[in-house]
C-alpha positions as CSV (number, residue, x, y, z in Angstrom):
1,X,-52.3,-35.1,-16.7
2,X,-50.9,-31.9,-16.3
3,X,-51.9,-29.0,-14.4
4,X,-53.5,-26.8,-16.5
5,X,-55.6,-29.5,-17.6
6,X,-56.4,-30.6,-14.2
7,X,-57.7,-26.9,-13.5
8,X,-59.8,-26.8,-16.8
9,X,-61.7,-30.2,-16.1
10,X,-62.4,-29.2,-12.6
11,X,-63.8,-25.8,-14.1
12,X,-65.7,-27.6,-16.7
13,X,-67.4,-29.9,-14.0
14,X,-68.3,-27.2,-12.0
15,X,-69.7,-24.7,-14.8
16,X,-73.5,-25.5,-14.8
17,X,-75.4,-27.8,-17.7
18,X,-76.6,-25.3,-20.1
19,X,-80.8,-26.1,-20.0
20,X,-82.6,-27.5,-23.0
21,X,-85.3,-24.7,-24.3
22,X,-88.1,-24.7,-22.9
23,X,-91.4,-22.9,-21.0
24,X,-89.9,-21.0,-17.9
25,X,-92.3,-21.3,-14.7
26,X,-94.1,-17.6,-15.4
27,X,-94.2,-17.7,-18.9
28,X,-96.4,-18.6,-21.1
29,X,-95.4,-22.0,-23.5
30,X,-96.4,-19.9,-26.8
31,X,-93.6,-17.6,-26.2
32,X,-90.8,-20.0,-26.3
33,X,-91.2,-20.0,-30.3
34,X,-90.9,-16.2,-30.1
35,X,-87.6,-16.3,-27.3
36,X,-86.1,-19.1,-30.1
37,X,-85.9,-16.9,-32.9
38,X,-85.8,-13.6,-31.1
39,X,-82.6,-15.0,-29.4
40,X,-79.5,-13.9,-31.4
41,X,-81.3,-10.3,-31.1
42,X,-82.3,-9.9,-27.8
43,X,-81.0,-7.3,-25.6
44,X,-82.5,-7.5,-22.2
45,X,-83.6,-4.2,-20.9
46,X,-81.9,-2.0,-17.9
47,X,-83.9,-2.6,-14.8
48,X,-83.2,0.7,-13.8
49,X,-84.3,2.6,-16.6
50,X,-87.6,0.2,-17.4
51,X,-88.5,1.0,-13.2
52,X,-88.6,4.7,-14.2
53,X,-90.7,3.9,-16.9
54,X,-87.9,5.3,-19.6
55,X,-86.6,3.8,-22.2
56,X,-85.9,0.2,-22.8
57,X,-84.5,-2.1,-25.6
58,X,-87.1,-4.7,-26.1
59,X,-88.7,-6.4,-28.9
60,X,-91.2,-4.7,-30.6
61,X,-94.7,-5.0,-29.7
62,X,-98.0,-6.4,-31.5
63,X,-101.3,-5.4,-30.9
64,X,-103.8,-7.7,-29.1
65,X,-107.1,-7.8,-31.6
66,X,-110.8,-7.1,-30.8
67,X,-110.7,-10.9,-31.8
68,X,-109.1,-12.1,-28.7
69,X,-110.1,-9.4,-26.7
70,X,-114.0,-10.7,-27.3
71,X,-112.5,-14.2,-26.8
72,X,-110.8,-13.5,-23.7
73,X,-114.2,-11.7,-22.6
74,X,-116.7,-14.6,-23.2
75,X,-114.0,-17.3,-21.6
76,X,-114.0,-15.0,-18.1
77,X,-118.2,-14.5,-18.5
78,X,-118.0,-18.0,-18.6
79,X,-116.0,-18.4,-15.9
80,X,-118.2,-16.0,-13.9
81,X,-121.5,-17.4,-15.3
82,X,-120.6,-21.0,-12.9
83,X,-120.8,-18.7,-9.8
84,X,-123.9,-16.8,-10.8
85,X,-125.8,-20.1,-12.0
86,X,-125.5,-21.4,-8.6
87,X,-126.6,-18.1,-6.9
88,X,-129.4,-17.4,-8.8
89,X,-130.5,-21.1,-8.9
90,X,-130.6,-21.5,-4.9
91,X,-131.5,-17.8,-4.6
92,X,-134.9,-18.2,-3.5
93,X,-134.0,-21.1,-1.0
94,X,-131.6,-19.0,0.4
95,X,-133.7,-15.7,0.5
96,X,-136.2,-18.0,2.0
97,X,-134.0,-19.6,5.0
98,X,-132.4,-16.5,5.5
99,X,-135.7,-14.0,5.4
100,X,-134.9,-10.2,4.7
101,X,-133.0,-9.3,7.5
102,X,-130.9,-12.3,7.5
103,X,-130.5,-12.0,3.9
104,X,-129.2,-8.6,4.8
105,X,-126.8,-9.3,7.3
106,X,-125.5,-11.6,5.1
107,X,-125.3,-8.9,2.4
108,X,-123.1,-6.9,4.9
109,X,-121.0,-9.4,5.3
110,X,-120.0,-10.2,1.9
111,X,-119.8,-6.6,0.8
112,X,-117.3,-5.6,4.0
113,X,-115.4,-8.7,3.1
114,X,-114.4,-6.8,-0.5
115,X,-113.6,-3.4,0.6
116,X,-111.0,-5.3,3.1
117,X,-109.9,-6.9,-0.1
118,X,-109.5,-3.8,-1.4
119,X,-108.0,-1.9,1.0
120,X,-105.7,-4.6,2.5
121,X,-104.3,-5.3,-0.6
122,X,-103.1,-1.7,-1.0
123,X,-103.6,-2.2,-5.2
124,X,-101.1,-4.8,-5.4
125,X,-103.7,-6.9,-8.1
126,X,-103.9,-4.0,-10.4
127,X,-100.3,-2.9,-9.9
128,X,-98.8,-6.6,-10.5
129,X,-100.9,-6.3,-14.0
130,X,-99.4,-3.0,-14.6
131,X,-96.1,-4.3,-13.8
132,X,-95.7,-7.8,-15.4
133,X,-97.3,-6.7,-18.4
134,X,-94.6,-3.8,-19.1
135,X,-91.9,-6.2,-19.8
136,X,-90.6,-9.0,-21.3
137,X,-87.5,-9.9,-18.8
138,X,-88.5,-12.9,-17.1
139,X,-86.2,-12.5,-13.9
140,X,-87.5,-8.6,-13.5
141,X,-91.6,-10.3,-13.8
142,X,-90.5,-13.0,-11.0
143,X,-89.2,-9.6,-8.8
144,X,-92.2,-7.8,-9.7
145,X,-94.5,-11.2,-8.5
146,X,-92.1,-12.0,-5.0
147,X,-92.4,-7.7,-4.4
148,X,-96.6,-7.7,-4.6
149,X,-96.9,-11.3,-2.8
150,X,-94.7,-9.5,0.0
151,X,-96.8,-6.4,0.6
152,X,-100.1,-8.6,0.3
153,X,-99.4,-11.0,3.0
154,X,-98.0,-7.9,5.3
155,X,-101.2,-5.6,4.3
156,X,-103.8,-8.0,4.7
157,X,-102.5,-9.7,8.2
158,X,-102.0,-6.8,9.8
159,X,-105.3,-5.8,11.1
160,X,-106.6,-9.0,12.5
161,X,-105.2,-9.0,16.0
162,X,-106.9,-5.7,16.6
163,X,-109.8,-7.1,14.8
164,X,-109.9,-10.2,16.6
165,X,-109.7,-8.0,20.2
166,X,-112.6,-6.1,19.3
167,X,-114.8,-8.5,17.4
168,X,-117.7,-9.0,19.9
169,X,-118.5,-4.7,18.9
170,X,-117.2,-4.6,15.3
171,X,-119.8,-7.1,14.5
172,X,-122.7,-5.0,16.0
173,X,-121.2,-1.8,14.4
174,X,-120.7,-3.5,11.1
175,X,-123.3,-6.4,10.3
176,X,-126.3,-5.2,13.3
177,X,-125.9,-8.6,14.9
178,X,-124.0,-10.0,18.2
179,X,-122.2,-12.5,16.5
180,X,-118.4,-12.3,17.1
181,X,-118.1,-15.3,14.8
182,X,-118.3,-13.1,11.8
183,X,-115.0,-11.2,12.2
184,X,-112.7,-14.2,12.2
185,X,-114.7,-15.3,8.9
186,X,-114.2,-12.0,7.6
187,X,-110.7,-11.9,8.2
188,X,-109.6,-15.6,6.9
189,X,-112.0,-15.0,3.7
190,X,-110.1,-11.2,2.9
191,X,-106.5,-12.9,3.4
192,X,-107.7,-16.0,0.5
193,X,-109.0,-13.6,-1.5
194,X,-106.5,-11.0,-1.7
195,X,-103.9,-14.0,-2.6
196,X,-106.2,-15.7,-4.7
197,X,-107.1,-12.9,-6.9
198,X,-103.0,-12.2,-7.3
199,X,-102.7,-15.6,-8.7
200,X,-105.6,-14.9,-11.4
201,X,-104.2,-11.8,-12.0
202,X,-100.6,-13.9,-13.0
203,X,-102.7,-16.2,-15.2
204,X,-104.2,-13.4,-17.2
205,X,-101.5,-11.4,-17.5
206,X,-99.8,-14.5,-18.8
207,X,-102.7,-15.5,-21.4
208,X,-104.0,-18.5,-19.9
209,X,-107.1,-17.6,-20.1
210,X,-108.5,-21.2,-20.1
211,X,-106.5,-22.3,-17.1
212,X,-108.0,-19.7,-15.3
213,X,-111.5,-20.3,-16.1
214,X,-111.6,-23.8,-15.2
215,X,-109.8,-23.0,-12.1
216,X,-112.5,-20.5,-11.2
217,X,-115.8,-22.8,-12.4
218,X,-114.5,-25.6,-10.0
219,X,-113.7,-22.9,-7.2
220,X,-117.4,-21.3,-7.4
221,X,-119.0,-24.9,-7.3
222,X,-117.0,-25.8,-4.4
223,X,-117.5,-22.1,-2.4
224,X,-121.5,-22.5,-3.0
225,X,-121.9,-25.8,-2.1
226,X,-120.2,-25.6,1.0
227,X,-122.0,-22.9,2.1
228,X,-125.3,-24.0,0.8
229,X,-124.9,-27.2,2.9
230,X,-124.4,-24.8,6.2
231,X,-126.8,-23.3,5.0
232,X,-129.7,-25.8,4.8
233,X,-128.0,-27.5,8.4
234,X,-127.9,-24.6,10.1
235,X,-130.5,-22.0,8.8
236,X,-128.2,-18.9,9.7
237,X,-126.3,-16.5,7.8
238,X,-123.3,-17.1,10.0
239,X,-123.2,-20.4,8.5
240,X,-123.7,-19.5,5.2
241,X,-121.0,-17.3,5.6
242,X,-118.6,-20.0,7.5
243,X,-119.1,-22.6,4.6
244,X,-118.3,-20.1,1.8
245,X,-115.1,-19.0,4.0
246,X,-114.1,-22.5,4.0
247,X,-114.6,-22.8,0.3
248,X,-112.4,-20.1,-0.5
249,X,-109.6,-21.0,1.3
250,X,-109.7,-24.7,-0.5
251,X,-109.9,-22.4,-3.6
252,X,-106.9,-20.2,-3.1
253,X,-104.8,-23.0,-1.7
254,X,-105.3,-25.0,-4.8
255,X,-104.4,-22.0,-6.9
256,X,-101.7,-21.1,-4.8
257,X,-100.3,-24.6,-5.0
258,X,-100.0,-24.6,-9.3
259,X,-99.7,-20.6,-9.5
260,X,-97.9,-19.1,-6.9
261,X,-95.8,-21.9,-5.9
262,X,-92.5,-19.9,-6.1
263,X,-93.6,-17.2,-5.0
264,X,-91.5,-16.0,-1.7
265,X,-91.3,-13.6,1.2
266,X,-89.3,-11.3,-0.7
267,X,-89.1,-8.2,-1.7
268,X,-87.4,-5.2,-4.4
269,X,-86.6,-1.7,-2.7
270,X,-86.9,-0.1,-6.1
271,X,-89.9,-1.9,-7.0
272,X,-91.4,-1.6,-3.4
273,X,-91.0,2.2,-3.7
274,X,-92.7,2.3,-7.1
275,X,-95.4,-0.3,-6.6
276,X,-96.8,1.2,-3.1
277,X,-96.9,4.7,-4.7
278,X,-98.5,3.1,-7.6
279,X,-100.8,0.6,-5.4
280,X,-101.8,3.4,-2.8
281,X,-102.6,5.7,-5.4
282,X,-104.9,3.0,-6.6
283,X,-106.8,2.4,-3.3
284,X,-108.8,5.5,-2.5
285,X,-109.9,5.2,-6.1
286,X,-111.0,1.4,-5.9
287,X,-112.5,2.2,-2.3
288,X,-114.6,4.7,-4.1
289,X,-115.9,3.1,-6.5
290,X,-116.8,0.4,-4.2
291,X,-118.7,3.0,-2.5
292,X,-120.1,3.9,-5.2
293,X,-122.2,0.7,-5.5
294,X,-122.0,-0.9,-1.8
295,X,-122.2,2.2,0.0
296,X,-126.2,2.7,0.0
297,X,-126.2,-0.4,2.4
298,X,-124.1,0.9,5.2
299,X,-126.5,4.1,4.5
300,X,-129.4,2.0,4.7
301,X,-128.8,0.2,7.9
302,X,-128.0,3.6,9.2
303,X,-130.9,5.8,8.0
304,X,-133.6,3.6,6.9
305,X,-136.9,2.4,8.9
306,X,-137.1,-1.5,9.0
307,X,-132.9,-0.9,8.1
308,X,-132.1,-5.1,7.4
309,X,-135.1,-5.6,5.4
310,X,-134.8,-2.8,3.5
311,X,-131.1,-3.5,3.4
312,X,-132.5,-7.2,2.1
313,X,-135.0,-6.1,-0.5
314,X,-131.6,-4.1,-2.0
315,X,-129.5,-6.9,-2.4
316,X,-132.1,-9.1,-4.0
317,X,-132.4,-6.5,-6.6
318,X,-129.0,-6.2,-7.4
319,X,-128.5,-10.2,-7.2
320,X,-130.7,-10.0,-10.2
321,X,-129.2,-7.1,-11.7
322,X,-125.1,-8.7,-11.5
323,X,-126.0,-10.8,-14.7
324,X,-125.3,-7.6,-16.2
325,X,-122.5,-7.3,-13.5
326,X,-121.1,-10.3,-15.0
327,X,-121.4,-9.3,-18.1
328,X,-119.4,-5.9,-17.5
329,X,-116.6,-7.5,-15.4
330,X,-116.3,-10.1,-18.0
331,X,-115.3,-7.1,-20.8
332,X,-113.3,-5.6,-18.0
333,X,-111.2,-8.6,-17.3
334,X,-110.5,-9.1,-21.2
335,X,-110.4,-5.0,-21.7
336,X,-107.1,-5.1,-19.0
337,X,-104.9,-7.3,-21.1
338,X,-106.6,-5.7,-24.6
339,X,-105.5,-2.7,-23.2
340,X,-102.1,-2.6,-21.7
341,X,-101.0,-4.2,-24.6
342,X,-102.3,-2.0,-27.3
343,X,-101.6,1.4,-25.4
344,X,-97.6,0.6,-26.6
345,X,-98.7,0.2,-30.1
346,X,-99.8,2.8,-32.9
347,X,-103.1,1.3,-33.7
348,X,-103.8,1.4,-29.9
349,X,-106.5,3.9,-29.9
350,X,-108.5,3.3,-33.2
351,X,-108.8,-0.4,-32.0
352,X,-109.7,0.6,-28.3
353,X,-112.5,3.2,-29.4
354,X,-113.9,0.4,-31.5
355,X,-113.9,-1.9,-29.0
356,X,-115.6,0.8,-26.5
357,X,-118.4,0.6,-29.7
358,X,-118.7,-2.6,-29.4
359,X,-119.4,-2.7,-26.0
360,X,-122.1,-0.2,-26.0
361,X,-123.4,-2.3,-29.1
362,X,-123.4,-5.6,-27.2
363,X,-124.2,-4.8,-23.4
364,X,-126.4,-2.1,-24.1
365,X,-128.7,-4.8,-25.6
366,X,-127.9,-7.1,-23.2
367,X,-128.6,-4.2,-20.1
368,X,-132.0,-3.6,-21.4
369,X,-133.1,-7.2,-21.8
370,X,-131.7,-8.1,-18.2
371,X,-133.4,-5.1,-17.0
372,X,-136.6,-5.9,-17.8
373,X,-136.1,-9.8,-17.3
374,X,-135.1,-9.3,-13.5
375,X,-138.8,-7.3,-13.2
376,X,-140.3,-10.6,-14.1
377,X,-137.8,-12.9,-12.2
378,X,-138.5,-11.0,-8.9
379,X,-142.0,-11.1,-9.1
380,X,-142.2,-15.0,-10.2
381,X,-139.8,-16.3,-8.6
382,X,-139.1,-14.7,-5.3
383,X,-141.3,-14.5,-1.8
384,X,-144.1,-12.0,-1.5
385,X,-141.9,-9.9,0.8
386,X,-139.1,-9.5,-1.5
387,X,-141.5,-7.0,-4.0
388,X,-140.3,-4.0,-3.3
389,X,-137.1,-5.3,-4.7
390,X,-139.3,-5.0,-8.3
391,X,-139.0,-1.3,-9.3
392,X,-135.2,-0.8,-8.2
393,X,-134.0,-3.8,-10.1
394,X,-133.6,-1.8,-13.6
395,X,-132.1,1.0,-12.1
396,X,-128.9,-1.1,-10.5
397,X,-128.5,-2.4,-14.1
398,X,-128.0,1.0,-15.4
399,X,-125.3,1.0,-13.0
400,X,-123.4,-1.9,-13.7
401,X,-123.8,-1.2,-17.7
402,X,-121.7,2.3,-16.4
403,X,-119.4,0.1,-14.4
404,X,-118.3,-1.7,-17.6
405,X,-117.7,1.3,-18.9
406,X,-115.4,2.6,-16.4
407,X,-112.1,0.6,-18.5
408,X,-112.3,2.4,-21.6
409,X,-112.8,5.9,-20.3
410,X,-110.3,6.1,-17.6
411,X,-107.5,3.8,-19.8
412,X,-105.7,7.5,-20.8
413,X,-105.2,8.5,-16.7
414,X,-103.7,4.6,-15.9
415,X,-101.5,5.2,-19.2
416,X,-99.9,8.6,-18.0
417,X,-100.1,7.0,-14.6
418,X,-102.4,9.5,-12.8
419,X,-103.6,7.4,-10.6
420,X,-104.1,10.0,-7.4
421,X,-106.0,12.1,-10.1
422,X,-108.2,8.7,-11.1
423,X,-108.7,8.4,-7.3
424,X,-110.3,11.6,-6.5
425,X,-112.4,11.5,-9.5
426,X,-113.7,8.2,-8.0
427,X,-114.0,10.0,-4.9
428,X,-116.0,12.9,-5.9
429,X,-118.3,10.4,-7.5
430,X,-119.1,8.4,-4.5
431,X,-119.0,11.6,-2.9
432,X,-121.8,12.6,-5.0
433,X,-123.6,9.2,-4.5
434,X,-123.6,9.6,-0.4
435,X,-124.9,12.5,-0.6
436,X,-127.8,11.9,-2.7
437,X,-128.1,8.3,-0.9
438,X,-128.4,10.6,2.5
439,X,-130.5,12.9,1.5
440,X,-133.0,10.4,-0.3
441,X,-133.0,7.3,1.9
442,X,-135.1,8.6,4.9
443,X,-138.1,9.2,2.5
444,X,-137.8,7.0,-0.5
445,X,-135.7,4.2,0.9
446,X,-134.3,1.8,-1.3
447,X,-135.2,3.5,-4.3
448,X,-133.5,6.5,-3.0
449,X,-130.7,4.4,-2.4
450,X,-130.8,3.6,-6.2
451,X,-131.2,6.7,-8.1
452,X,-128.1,8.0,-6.0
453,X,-126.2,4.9,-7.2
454,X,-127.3,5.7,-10.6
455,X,-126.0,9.5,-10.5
456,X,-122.7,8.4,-8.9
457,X,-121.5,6.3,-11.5
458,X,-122.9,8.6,-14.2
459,X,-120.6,11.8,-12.6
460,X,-117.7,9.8,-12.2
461,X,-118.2,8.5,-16.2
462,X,-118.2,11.9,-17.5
463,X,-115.1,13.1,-15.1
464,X,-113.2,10.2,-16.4
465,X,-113.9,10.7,-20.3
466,X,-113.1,14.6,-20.0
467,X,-109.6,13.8,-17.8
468,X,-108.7,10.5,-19.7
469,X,-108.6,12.2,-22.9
470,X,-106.4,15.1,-21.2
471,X,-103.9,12.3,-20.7
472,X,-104.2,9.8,-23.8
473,X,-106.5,10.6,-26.6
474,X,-108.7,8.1,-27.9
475,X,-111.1,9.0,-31.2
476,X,-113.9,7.3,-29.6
477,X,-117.2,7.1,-31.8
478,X,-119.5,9.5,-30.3
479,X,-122.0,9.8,-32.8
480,X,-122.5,6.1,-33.1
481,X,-122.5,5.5,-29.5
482,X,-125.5,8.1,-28.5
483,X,-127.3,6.9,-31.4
484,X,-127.6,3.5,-29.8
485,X,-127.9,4.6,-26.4
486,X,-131.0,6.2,-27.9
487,X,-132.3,2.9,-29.4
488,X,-131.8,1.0,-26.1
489,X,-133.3,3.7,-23.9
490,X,-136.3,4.1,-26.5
491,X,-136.5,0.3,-26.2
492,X,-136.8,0.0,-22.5
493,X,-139.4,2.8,-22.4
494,X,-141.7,1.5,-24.2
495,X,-141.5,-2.5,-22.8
496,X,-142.3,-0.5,-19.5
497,X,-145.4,1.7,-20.9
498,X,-146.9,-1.9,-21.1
499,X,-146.5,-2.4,-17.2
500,X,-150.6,-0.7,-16.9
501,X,-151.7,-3.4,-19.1
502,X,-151.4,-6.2,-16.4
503,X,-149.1,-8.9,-15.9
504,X,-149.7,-11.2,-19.3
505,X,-149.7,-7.9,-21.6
506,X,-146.6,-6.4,-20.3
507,X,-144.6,-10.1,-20.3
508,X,-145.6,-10.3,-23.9
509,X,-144.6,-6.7,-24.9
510,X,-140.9,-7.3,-23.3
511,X,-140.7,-10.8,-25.3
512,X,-141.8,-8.8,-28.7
513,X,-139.7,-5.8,-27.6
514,X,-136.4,-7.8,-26.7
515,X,-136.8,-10.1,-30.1
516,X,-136.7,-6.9,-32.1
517,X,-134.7,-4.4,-31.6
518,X,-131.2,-6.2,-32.3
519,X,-133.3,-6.4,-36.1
520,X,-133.9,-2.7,-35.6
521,X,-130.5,-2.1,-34.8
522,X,-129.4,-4.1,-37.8
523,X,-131.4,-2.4,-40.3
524,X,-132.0,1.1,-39.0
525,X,-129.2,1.4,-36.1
526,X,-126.0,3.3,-36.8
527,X,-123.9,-0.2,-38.4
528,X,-121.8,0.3,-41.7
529,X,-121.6,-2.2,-44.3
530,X,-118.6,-4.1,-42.8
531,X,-120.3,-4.5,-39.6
532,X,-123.6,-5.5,-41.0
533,X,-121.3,-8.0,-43.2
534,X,-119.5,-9.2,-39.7
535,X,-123.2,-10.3,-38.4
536,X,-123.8,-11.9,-41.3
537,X,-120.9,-13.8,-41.6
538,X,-121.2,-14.8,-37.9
539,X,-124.8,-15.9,-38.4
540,X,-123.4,-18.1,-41.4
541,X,-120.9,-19.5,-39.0
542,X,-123.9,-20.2,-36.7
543,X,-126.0,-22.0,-38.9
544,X,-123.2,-24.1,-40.3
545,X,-122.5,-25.3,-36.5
546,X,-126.4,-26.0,-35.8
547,X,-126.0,-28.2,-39.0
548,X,-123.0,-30.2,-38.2
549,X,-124.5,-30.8,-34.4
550,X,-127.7,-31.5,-35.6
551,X,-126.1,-34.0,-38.4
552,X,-124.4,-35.9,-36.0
């Protein structure tokens, strides 16, 4: 054997085994039909030029339907609903353990533990989204994952010494209780959370929407029933709050495990630079909004008489009133991926206005009948002492309705990358809700509390609509949309003109009410003749499926 033959079989046995095709770790399985036939074509794009956001040479883009994004949208509602279920089921056992002020220290707790989510995670979620989703290049997506797992796990450790020094005071300044306990539990619960809600930020941005929804179902049956044992052992909300802690650490380890298993320690200088500029331009605007809706308990506490209970009778009310919350984080969730997708395309705007229809069309409904549903709930369901709660109920529904919102009309500012702007926009609307909160609170308590929640997210609507469409214009229906806005209002008005009646009257009014309008809409709302076809095709759909259950 000569030589040169010697030398070409060692090279051979070193040059590695080319891999069979198939799914990369981080990539979605129904792409590898797409990377087959694309292959001969494919020019990966420069890093440098795709971090400045300028031109790259990638495959052409499709838009994502208002198909899939409705899909997407019911799949995380469901995912949500598992969590809710549980809540609202043991709600009055745990209102009852717990009483008013114990429900409200409780309250505290868990809304403290999401700012620090928030601000720990310096945007990171929201910025891994905006990131991943921009291209195709598999190694840059792993770079952009390792880069945002990095500044996570840095952000979110690095207050808990301090914390941990000072918790015996933080936890009167923050909760209104001498229970050291409760910092510890807040810091273990921010750090799982901030990693766990990377890794279901990966699985959307990925399309694996059903993955993610089973992950979550089992997750919120474990986190309740943990804490719901404490609970009952114990009778205290530091329990309550030590069994859900547990829970979400199992939670976020088990996602960690199948999601994030390569993730590393690790990080990009470029894409540092770009994603903290990004992320922190992110985080006054998420703190705000935050504010926006968690802030009037803080204000409460401070300025209220009676501060806990009244802080409790608050957080009942919006309990009741986060089935529309669900509902309006369920379109968000399916609205991110809808969106960043379809802003690359042509038809990006028509479909995105329609879908911003739609949603009014669907949730506006659906804001009305939990509205006057949670009226009934509270005064059924829940102890004597929890009635106050009644009247403010509707009023944080409002507000989550305008929460939902919040995607489609800010979409042109996160498309032109204005995120400072976006953040003092939110600012200026929780600005606007503190102040009303302050001035109302000392004399009309919680429902002070909730007409300045109301007014807040309303202002910071109207900013974003007039500065998004500075930025990205999208032909959104107006017409349409006020006319059913009108209907929905007009609905909910009248159910509550019953309320004089008594108890029986009013129920029945809100049950006739609620079963009519979406026929009103249908016949007398502002629907074309495709749309009214669409319903009627869906109903057709429906019927056919009652048949083949009911036939077998």
């Amino acid at each position: 054997m000569g030589r040169r033959h010697r030398a070409a079989l060692r090279t051979a046995r070193r040059r590695p085994r080319r891999r069979r095709a198939g799914p990369r770790l981080g990539q979605p399985a129904s792409h590898l039909g797409a990377r087959r036939r694309d292959r001969r074509i494919h020019h990966p794009p420069s890093h440098r030029a795709a971090a400045r956001g300028g031109p790259m040479s990638q495959p052409e883009r499709q838009a994502i339907s208002l198909r899939t994004l409705v899909s997407d949208s019911v799949l995380f509602g469901v995912a949500g609903m598992a969590d809710r279920l549980i809540g609202f089921l043991f709600l009055p056992l745990t209102a009852s353990i717990l009483a008013s002020a114990g429900f409200g220290v409780y309250s505290l707790y868990m809304t403290t533990s999401q700012v620090l989510v928030v601000v720990c995670s310096v945007g990171m979620q929201q910025t891994f989204f905006r990131y991943y989703t921009e291209f195709d290049d598999v190694e840059r997506q792993q770079r952009v994952l390792q880069t945002a797992f990095t500044i996570i796990n840095v952000t979110t450790l690095a207050w808990v010494p301090f914390a941990l020094l000072a918790s015996g005071p933080l936890a009167e300044l923050v909760f209104g209780v001498a229970e050291p306990v409760l910092v510890p539990l807040l810091a273990v619960r921010t750090y799982a959370e901030a990693v766990g809600t990377l890794a279901d930020c990966r699985l959307q941005a990925e399309g694996r929407v059903k993955l993610f929804v089973w992950i979550r179902m089992a997750g919120a049956v474990l986190v309740r029933a943990v804490g719901l044992g404490l609970l009952i052992r114990y009778r205290t909300p530091v329990a309550l709050a030590a069994g859900e802690a547990v829970g979400v650490v199992v939670t976020t380890a088990w996602i960690w495990a199948y999601t994030l298993r390569e993730a590393r320690l690790r990080i990009d200088k470029e894409l540092t630079r770009e994603m903290l500029h990004y992320g922190a331009g992110l985080v006054p605007g998420s703190l705000s909004a935050f504010l926006l809706v968690s802030a009037n308990r803080y204000l409460l506490k401070g300025l209220a008489p009676n501060a806990l209970v009244q802080v409790g009778w608050y957080s009942v009310a919006e309990r009741f009133s986060s089935i529309m919350t669900l509902f309006s984080t369920a379109f968000g969730m399916g609205w991110r991926r809808f969106a960043f997708q379809n802003i690359h395309v042509a038809e990006g705007p028509r479909l995105m206005a329609r879908a911003t229809t739609l949603y009014i069309l669907a949730f506006g409904y659906t804001a009305v009948g939990v509205a006057l549903a949670s009226i009934e709930a509270i005064r059924w369901l829940m102890p004597a002492e929890f009635g106050p709660a009644i009247p403010i109920a509707p009023g944080l529904c409002l507000a989550a309705f305008l929460v939902g919102l919040a995607g489609p009309l800010r979409i042109g500012l996160v498309q032109g990358k204005r995120t400072i702007l976006l953040s003092w926009l939110t600012f200026v609307g929780a600005l606007v809700n503190i102040a009303v909160a302050a001035a109302l609170i000392p004399s009309a308590g919680v429902m002070g509390a909730t007409i300045a929640t109301v007014l807040g997210q309303l202002c910071l609507a109207v900013m974003t609509l007039h500065y998004g469409q500075q930025s990205y214009r999208i032909p959104f229906e107006y017409r349409r949309c006020a006319l059913l806005l009108g209907w929905y209002g007009g609905a909910y008005l009248a159910a509550i003109a019953f309320e004089p009646l008594g108890v029986i009257a009013a129920l029945a009014a809100k049950v006739l009410i609620l079963t009519a309008l979406p026929f009103a809409v249908y016949f007398f709302g502002p629907l074309d003749a495709a749309e009214r076809e669409a319903v009627q095709g869906a109903r057709r759909k429906a019927a056919a499926l009652l048949q083949r259950v009911a036939g077998k």
